[in-house]
Phi, psi and omega in degrees: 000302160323324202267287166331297163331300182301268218323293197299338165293320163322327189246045115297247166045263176310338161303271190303006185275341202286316205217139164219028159225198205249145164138122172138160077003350187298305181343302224280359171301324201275011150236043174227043190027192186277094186244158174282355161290329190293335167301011178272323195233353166191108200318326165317323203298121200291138163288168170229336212252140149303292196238123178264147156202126182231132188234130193058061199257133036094108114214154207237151186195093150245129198231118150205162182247036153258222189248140188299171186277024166266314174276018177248346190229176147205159179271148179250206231270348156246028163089351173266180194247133180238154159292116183279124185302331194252003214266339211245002173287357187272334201260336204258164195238162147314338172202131202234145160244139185220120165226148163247183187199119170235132212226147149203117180258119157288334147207167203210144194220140172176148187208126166247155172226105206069214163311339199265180155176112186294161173187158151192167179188194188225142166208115171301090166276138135239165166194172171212122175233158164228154191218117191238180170295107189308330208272343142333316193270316177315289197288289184317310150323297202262342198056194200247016189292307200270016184211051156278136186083332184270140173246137192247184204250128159194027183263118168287132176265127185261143158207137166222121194241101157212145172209167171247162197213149196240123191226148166251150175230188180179139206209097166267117172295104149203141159090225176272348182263133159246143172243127189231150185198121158233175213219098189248127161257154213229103206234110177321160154258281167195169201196149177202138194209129224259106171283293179245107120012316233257114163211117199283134164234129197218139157236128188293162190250002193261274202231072236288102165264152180283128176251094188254160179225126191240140148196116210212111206199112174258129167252136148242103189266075189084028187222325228192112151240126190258117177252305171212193194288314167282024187208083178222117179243140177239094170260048215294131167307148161266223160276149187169176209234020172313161187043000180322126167057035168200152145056147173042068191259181162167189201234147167203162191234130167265074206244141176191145178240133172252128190238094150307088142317331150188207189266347162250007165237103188261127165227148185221116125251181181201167189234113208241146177032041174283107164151200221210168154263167162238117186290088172251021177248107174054048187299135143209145208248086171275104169269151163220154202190086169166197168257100176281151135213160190242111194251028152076160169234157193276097167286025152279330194270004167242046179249335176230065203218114169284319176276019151087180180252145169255102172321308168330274187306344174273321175331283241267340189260019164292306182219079151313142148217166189263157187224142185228103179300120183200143173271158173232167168272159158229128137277160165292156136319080190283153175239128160219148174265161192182096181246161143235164190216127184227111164255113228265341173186204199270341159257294205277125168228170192201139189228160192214147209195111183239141169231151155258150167244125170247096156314169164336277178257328180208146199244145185221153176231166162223120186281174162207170188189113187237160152251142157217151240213113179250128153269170195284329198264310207239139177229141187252150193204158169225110171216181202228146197216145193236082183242178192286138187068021193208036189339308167243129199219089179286132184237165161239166147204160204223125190212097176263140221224117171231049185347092051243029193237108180259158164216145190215151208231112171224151170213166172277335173174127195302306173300346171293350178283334196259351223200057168228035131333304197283353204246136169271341176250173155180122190204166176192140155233164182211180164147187188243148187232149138218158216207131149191000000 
């Protein structure tokens, strides 16, 4: 038992020696015993059952490793919300990511035969991130007064992502190893996606005129239409079965190995959403691309001008962009995982959980670390999560079990449901399983 005990903290260990920054929910599939949610985050993952089936699972996720939105706004005195200059300097990174994400599978199938074991199912992804700047929230707090002659970085990375994806997977046993793979086709929705970043902002000390160095290219497909710097409508899809088998297709792979170490103690990784779409519905490309300045206007020259000045309209002839219709790729939003799992008896098991996410522009991880607690009805799970800027992360999970049918409620931290102004995480999955 002492021996087993060692083994399985060493790669807890090992787990926190590899990461300590942030983002997910996943753990608490790894207290829910051997179910077909755990094949959501690792294709490998041993079955127990002949025949599984799980429908309408669920999961909700906002994340950011900047500062939350209480410390970036506050209401003034009729209740609307402004960027507060003092609440958010402690908090902000050189580059903040703020993203959400919601899944929902609607249904998921597995059967075993022998060694093999087959699935397939269906799911709706979306997700969306913006990734800023600290010199945004400066210049928007502070205006452009304290930073003449200095340039700041102020181009927003935009990702939008949703599409649905339809899959077969297959998991083969030998020996101590299991190896799993599913092989997803994947039919777009809509997208919108920031390529080239880079938009420079400097005000001159001569006459302080705006100067910028733009390179700059949102590709969108049915999400975003850009007419100038002022005219931008965004109409990004929900759910919905639009391009189902037409227009904006692609491939994507799931692979993961499970290693038995004993009959209680299991490590797994697995690697998620490797592969891409191609946008060929109302495909489009807005570039902007050179050195603007803007040297303010003379109201001399509107003083006997009847039709009046549009700021708006100087704006937009400020940072032109051009628009081109063309199809694009996206790659995906990859995951990867490094779990353990030590199960010490018929109640009690304990998981250890690293995800990496590699987002657009910046990639984030979460160590977690659970106990879950078994009853004849009911299983109960606790775990504790390590994301960036962010040590404390109480998660729960509640998983009621009426044989063949369980339903289960899990989160990463409890307080984002009730606080999450206040919160850098706020995430939850639920769903339905049934096994015989």
């Amino acid at each position: 038992m002492q021996k087993r005990l060692y083994t399985f903290f060493i790669l807890v260990l090992v787990v926190c020696k590899t990461s300590i920054t942030a983002n997910t929910q996943d753990v608490g599939l790894l207290g829910l015993g051997k179910t077909m949610q755990q094949t959501f985050i690792n294709p490998a993952a041993n079955l127990e059952k002949t025949w599984n089936l799980s429908l309408g699972n669920l999961r909700f996720e906002i994340l950011t490793d900047g500062p939350t939105f209480n410390q970036l706004t506050k209401k003034n005195i009729d209740g609307n919300r402004y960027i507060r200059p003092d609440g958010w300097q402690n908090s902000v990174n050189d580059l903040n990511l703020l993203s959400a994400n919601v899944d929902i599978h609607t249904i998921d199938f597995g059967c075993k035969a022998g060694k093999w074991f087959f699935m397939a199912g269906h799911a709706f992804r979306n997700g969306v991130s913006l990734t800023y700047t600290s010199d945004v929230l400066k210049l928007v707090a502070n205006g452009n007064g304290p930073y003449i002659n200095q340039t700041l970085s102020i181009g927003p990375v935009l990702d939008f992502l949703t599409y649905n994806e339809i899959y077969l997977g297959a998991q083969k046993k030998i020996s101590r190893f299991t190896i799993g793979l599913k092989a997803k086709l994947l039919f777009g929705v809509s997208n919108f996606r920031t390529d080239e970043p880079t938009i420079n902002y400097r005000t001159k000390s001569d006459f302080y005129q705006w100067e910028f160095d733009v390179d700059y290219s949102i590709r969108s497909s049915s999400a975003l239409i850009l007419n100038d710097i002022t005219d931008i409508t965004l109409n990004p899809s929900g759910l919905n079965f639009d391009h189902l088998f037409y227009n904006n297709t692609g491939l994507a792979f799931d692979i993961g190995m499970n290693m038995e170490l004993s009959k209680k103690i299991n490590i797994f990784w697995s690697a998620l959403d490797l592969g891409f779409i191609t946008w060929t519905f109302l495909p489009r490309n807005y570039i902007s691309k050179g050195n603007f300045t803007f040297d303010g206007i003379d109201p001399i020259t509107y003083i006997n001008d009847t039709t009046g000045f549009n700021f708006t309209d100087s704006l937009s002839q400020l940072i032109p962009f051009t628009t081109i219709d063309e199809k694009y790729t996206t790659s995906l939003n990859n995951r990867f995982f490094l779990g353990a799992t030590y199960e010490m008896n018929e109640k009690w098991s304990f998981n250890g959980l690293l995800r990496f996410h590699r987002s657009f522009v910046k990639s984030n991880a979460q160590l977690s670390l659970a106990a879950t607690r078994r009853w004849k009805w009911v299983e109960t799970g606790l775990s504790y999560s390590v994301t960036n800027g962010n040590l404390f992360n109480i998660g729960t999970l509640v998983n009621i079990k009426i044989n063949p049918v369980s339903f289960y409620l899990a989160t990463d931290n409890f307080l984002g449901a009730f606080d999450i102004f206040d919160q850098k995480l706020a995430n939850f999955r639920g769903g339905l399983n049934v096994s015989f």
